[in-house]
C-alpha positions in Angstrom: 31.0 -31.8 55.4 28.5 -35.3 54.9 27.6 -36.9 52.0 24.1 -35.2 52.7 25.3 -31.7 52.7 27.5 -31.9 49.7 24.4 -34.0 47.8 22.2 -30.8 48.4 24.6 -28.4 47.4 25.2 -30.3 44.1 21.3 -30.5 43.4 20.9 -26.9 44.1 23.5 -26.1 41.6 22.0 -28.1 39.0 18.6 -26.6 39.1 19.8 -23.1 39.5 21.6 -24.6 36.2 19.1 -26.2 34.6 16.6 -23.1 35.1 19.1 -20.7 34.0 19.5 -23.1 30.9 15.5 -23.3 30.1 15.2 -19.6 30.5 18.0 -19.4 28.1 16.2 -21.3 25.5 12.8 -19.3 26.3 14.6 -16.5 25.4 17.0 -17.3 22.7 13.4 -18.5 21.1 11.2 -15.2 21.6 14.4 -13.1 20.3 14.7 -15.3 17.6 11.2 -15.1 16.3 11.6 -11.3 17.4 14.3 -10.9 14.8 12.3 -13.1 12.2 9.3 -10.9 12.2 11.1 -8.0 12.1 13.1 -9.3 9.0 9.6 -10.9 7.4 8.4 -6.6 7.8 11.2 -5.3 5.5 10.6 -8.0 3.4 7.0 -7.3 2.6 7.2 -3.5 2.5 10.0 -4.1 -0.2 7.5 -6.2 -2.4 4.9 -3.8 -1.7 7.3 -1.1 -2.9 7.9 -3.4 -5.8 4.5 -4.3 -6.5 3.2 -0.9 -6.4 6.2 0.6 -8.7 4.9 -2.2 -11.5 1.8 -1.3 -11.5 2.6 2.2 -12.2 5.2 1.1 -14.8 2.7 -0.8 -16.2 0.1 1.8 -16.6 2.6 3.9 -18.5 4.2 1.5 -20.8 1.6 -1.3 -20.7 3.9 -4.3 -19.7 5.7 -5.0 -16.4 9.4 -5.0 -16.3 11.9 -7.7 -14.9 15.0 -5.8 -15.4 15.9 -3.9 -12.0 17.7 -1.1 -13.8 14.6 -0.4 -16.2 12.4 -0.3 -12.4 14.7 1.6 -10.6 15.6 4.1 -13.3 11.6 4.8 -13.9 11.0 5.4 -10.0 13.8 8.0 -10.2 13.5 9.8 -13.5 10.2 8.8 -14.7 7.1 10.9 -14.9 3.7 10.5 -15.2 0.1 12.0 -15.1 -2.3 12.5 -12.5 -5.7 12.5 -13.0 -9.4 13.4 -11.1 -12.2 11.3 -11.6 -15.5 12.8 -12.2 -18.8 11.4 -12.1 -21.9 13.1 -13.2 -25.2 11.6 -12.0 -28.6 11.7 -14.8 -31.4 10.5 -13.3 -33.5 8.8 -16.3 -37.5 8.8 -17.1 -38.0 5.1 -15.7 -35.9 5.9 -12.1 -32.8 4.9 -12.4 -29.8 7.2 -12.5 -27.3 7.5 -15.7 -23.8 7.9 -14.2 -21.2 9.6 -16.9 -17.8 9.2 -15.8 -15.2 11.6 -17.2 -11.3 11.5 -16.6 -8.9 14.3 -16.8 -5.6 14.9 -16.6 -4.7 18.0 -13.8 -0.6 17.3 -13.9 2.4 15.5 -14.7 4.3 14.6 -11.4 7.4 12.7 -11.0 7.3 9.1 -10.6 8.7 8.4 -7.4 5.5 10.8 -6.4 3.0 8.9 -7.9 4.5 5.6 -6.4 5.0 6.6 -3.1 2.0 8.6 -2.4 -1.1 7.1 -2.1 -4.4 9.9 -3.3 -7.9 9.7 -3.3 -10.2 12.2 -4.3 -13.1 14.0 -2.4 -16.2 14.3 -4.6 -19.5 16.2 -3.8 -22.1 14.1 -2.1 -25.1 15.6 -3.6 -26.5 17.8 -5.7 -26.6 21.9 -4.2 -24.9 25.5 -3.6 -21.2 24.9 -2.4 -20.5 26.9 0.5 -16.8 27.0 0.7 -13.9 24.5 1.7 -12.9 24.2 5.1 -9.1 23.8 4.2 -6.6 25.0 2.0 -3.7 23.8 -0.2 -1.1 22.5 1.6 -2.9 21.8 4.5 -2.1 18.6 6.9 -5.4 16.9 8.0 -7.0 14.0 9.7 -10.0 11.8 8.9 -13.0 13.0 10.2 -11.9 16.7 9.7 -14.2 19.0 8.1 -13.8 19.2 4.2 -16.1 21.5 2.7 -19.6 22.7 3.1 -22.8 22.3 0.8 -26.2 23.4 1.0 -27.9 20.2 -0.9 -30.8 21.7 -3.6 -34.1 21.5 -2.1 -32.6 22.2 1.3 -31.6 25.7 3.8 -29.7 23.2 6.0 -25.6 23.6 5.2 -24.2 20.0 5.7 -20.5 19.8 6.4 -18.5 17.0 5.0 -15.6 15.6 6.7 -12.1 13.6 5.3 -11.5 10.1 5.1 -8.2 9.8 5.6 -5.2 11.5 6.8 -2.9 13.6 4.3 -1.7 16.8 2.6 -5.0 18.8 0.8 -2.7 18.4 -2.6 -5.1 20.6 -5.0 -8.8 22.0 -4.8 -11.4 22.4 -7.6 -11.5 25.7 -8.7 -15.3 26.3 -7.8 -16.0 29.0 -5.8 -18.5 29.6 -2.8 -22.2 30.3 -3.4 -22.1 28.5 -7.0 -24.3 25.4 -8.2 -22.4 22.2 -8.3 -23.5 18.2 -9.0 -23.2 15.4 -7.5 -20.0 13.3 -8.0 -18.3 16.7 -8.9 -14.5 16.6 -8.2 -14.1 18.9 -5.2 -10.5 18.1 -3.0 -7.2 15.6 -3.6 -5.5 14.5 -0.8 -2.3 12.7 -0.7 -0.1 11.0 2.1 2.8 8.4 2.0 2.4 5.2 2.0 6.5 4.0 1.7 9.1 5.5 3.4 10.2 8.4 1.1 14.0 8.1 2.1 14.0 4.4 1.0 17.2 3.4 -1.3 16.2 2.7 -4.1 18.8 1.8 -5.8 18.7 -1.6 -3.9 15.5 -2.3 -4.6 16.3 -6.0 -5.8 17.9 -6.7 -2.7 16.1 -9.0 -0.1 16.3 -7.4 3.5 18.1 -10.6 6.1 19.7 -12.4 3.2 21.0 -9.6 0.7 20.1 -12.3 -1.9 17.7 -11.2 -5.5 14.4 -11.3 -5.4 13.1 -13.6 -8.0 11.2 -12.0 -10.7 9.0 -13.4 -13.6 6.8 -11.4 -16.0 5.4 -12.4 -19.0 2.2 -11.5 -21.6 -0.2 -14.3 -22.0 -2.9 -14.9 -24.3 -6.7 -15.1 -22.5 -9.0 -16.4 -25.0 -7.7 -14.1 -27.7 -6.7 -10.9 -25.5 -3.5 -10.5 -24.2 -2.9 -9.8 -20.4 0.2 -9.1 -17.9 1.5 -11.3 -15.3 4.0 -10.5 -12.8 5.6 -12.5 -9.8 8.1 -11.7 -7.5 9.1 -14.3 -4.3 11.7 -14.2 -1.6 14.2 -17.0 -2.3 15.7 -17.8 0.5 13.4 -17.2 3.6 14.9 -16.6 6.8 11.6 -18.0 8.6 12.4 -22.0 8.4 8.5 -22.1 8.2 8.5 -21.0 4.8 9.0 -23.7 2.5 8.2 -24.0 -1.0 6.8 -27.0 -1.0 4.4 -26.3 1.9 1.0 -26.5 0.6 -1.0 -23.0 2.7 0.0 -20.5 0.1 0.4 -18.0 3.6 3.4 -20.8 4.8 5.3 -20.7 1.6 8.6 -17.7 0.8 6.8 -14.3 0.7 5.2 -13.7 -2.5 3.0 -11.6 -4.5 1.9 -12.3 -8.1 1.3 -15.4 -10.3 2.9 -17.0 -13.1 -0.3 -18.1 -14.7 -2.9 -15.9 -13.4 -4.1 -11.9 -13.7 -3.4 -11.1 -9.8 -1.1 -9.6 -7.9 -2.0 -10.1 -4.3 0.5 -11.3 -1.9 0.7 -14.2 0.3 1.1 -12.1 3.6 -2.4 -10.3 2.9 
């Protein structure tokens, strides 16, 4: 074999090397980011878990909570009320419209319920005759199904109204077909997960990727004479080397929601 033959063989080698080598980086890269991204997911639906578990706390004992056992205990064995919002419209001499608000209370649920499900409330879009609802208790349904039906006053036409979300039909307003209703009555709740109901909860403190503690600060400050809740809860020790607390976008810094200083609780990923 000549010097020319074994000089091509040993180049060949080394590119079939070096390409093997830069698709190795490529790769190593993308799965890296991959497994970033996926960690950075966890993450954030923890302190959306968190964040959402403190606002219900709060509502019930008016303060957040930094002590893990007080949050996790509530979720677990807490309970607390649900309630329907109804509007009643009163159109006034000069043409405006009144609109008198009136809250009641139509259970008492457990707290992990209230937390984990997200509701919202189907009121009736006008004045008129109900005509019946197109669904039941219980039912499953998807936005854009039919709700219920209502002949609006002044009108023969029957409109049909239609969801706005998907969801379980969790109660109905005990009004019954033919009779007179307003609008902004409270007609139809419907409910539907928004966390993962088989969660553990008792880890709650725990950051996904690093098992380390979520940081967590809350505190009662004085705003020109009234007082107000703050709450804030960070990752602190990101697996994304991005994510540095001294970085100055408020998106690049450790995953966050809250603030020290300030009445918000909005988180840096939104």
């Amino acid at each position: 074999m000549n010097l020319t033959k074994i000089i091509t063989y040993v180049l060949f080698a080394l590119s079939i090397f070096l390409a093997w080598y830069l698709y190795s980086s490529i790769n190593t890269t993308i799965e890296f980011r991959k497994s970033i991204a996926a960690t950075e997911g966890k993450i954030v639906e923890k302190l959306r878990l968190i964040r959402e578990s403190e606002k219900i706390f709060l509502e019930q004992h008016g303060h957040y909570t930094s002590d893990w056992d007080s949050l996790v205990n509530f979720i677990q064995n807490g309970k607390v009320p649900v309630t329907v919002r109804t509007e009643t419209i009163i159109p006034l001499s000069y043409g405006k419209d009144s609109i008198q608000v009136k809250i009641d209370t139509i259970d008492i649920v457990a707290a992990k319920d209230k937390i984990f499900k997200k509701s919202y409330a189907i009121n009736a879009a006008d004045n008129g005759v109900f005509m019946g609802f197109a669904v039941k208790e219980g039912d499953e349904v998807v936005r854009l199904q039919k709700s219920y039906r209502l002949q609006r006053a002044g009108s023969n036409k029957i409109d049909e109204f239609t969801f706005l979300e998907k969801g379980i039909v969790a109660s109905l307003a005990k009004v019954s077909s033919g009779q007179e209703i307003t609008k902004g009555a409270y007609l139809i709740t419907v409910e539907d997960y928004q966390f993962n109901p088989d969660i553990d909860i008792t880890n709650l403190k725990e950051v996904p990727g690093s098992g380390k503690e979520f940081e967590i600060f809350t505190d009662k400050l004085d705003r020109n004479g009234v007082p107000v809740n703050v709450i804030f809860v960070r990752d602190p020790a990101p697996v994304n080397p991005d994510r540095k607390e001294s970085n100055e976008a408020i998106n690049r810094k450790p995953l966050q929601f809250g603030s020290k200083s300030d009445v918000k609780t909005s988180g840096n990923w939104e």
